[in-house]
C-alpha positions in Angstrom: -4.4 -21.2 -2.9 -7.0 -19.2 -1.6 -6.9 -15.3 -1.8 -5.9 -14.3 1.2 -5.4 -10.5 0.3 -7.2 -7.7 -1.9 -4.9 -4.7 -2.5 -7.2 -1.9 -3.5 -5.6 0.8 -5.0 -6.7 4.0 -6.6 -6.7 8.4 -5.8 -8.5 10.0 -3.1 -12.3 10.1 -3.6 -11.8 7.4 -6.2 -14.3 5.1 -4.2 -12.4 2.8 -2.3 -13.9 2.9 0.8 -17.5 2.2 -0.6 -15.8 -0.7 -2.5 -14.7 -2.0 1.0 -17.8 -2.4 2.7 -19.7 -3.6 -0.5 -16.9 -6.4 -0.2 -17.2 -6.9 3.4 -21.3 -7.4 2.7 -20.9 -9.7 -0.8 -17.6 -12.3 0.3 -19.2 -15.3 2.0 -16.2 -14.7 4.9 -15.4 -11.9 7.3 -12.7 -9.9 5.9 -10.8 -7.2 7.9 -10.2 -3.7 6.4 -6.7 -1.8 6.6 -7.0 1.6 5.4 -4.3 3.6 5.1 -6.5 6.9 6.5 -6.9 5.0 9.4 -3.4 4.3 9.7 -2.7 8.1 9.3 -5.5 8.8 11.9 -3.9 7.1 14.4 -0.7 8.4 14.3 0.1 11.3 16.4 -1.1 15.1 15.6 2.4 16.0 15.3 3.3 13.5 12.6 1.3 16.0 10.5 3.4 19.5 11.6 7.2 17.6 11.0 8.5 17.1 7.7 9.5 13.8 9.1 5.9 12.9 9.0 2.8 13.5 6.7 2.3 17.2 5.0 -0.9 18.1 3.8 -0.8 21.3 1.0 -3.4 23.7 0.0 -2.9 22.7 -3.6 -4.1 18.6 -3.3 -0.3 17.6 -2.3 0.6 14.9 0.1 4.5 14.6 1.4 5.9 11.8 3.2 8.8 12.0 5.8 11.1 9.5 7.1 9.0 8.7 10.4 5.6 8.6 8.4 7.6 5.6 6.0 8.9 4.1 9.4 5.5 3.8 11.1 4.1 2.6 7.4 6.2 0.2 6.9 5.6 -1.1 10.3 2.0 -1.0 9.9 2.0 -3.1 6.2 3.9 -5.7 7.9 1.1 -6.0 11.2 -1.4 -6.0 8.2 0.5 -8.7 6.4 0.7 -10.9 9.9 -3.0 -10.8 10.4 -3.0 -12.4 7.3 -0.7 -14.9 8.0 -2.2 -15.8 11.2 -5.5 -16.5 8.7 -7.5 -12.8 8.8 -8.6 -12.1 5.3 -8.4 -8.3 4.9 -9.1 -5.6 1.8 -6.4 -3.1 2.1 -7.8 0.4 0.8 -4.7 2.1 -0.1 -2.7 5.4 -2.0 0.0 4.4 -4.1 1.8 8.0 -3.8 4.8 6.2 -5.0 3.2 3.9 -7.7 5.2 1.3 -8.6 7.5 1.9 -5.7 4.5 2.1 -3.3 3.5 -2.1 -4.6 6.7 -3.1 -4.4 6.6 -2.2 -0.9 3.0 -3.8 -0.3 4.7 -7.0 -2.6 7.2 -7.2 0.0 5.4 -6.9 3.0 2.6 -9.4 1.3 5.2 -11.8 0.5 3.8 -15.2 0.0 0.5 -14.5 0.6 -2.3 -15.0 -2.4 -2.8 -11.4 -3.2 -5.1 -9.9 -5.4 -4.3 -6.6 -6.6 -7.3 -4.1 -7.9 -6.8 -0.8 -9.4 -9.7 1.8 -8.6 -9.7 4.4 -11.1 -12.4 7.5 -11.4 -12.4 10.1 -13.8 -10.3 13.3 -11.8 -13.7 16.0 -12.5 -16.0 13.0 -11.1 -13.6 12.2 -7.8 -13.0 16.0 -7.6 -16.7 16.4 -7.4 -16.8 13.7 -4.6 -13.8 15.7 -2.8 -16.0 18.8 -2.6 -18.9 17.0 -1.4 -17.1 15.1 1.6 -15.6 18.4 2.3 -13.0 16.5 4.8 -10.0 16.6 1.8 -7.5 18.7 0.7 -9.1 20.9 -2.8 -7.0 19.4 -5.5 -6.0 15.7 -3.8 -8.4 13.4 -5.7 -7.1 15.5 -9.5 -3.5 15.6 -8.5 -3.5 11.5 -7.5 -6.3 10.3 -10.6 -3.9 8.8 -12.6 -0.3 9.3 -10.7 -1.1 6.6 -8.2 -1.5 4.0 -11.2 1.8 4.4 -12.5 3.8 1.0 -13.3 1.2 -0.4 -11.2 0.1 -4.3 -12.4 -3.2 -5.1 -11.5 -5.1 -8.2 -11.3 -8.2 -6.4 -12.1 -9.3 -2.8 -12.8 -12.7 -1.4 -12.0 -13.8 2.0 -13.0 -16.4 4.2 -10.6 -16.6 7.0 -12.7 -19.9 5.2 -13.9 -20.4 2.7 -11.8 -21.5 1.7 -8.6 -19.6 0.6 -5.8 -21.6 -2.6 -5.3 -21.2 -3.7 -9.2 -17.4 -2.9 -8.8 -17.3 -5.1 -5.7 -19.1 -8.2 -7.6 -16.6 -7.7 -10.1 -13.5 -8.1 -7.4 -15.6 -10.7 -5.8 -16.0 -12.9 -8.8 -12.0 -12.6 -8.9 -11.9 -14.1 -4.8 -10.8 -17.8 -4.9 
């Protein structure tokens, strides 16, 4: 079967979203991408002032409420239907949760010929890219370096620390059936 699905998961400011649109430019088909910040952007303001929705703290910290899981579990499963209806898409995601967080993504993927990529990035180097994009939380990309891999099993790992977004997309690429 051909993969219909890349998972990308890894901290803020780990490099994701470069990884994304080297993908989108290297894979021979169109593929869709389902960000989860763009899923949080289009939510309502007020999703982010209830502690039903998503909390942002001064420290790095993200929080998830009951109505933020609602509307995000909603959204995986419109994600997972695109593919179903034959859409290739590279979800760039934040396992908060870990292992919980793919075993949500599992179910919602269910059946579909997933390939699962951890994106890791030393915490001082995706710090360093926090600062510079100077549109995150201080402390976001330290605090979710490592805790976002967590009992996660990957397919493939890819490390940006050194590397550059374009040579970690060949290597996902070369993993594409």
């Amino acid at each position: 079967m051909a993969t219909q699905v890349i998972v990308l998961n890894g901290g803020s400011s780990s490099g994701k979203s470069g990884i994304v649109r080297c993908l989108q430019a290297v894979l021979p088909d169109p593929w869709l991408a389902a960000a989860v910040d763009s899923l949080i952007e289009a939510m309502p303001a007020s999703m982010q002032t209830s502690d039903a929705g998503i909390g942002f703290a001064a420290d790095g910290g993200v929080s998830v409420g009951s109505q933020f899981r609602e509307l995000e579990a909603a959204w995986m499963e419109g994600v997972a239907a695109m593919a179903r209806a034959g859409a290739r898409v590279i979800i760039d995601d934040v396992f908060l949760g870990g292992a919980a967080s793919q075993e949500r993504w599992r179910k919602a993927l269910g059946g579909l010929d997933v390939l699962w990529v951890g994106v890791r990035c030393a915490s001082e180097v995706a710090a360093g890219r926090e600062v510079a994009r100077g549109d995150r939380a201080g402390g976001m990309a330290a605090l979710q370096a490592e805790m976002v891999h967590r009992g996660v099993v990957y397919d493939l790992e890819v490390d940006t620390t050194h590397r550059e977004s374009l040579d970690c997309a060949g290597a996902v690429a070369a993993r594409v059936t």
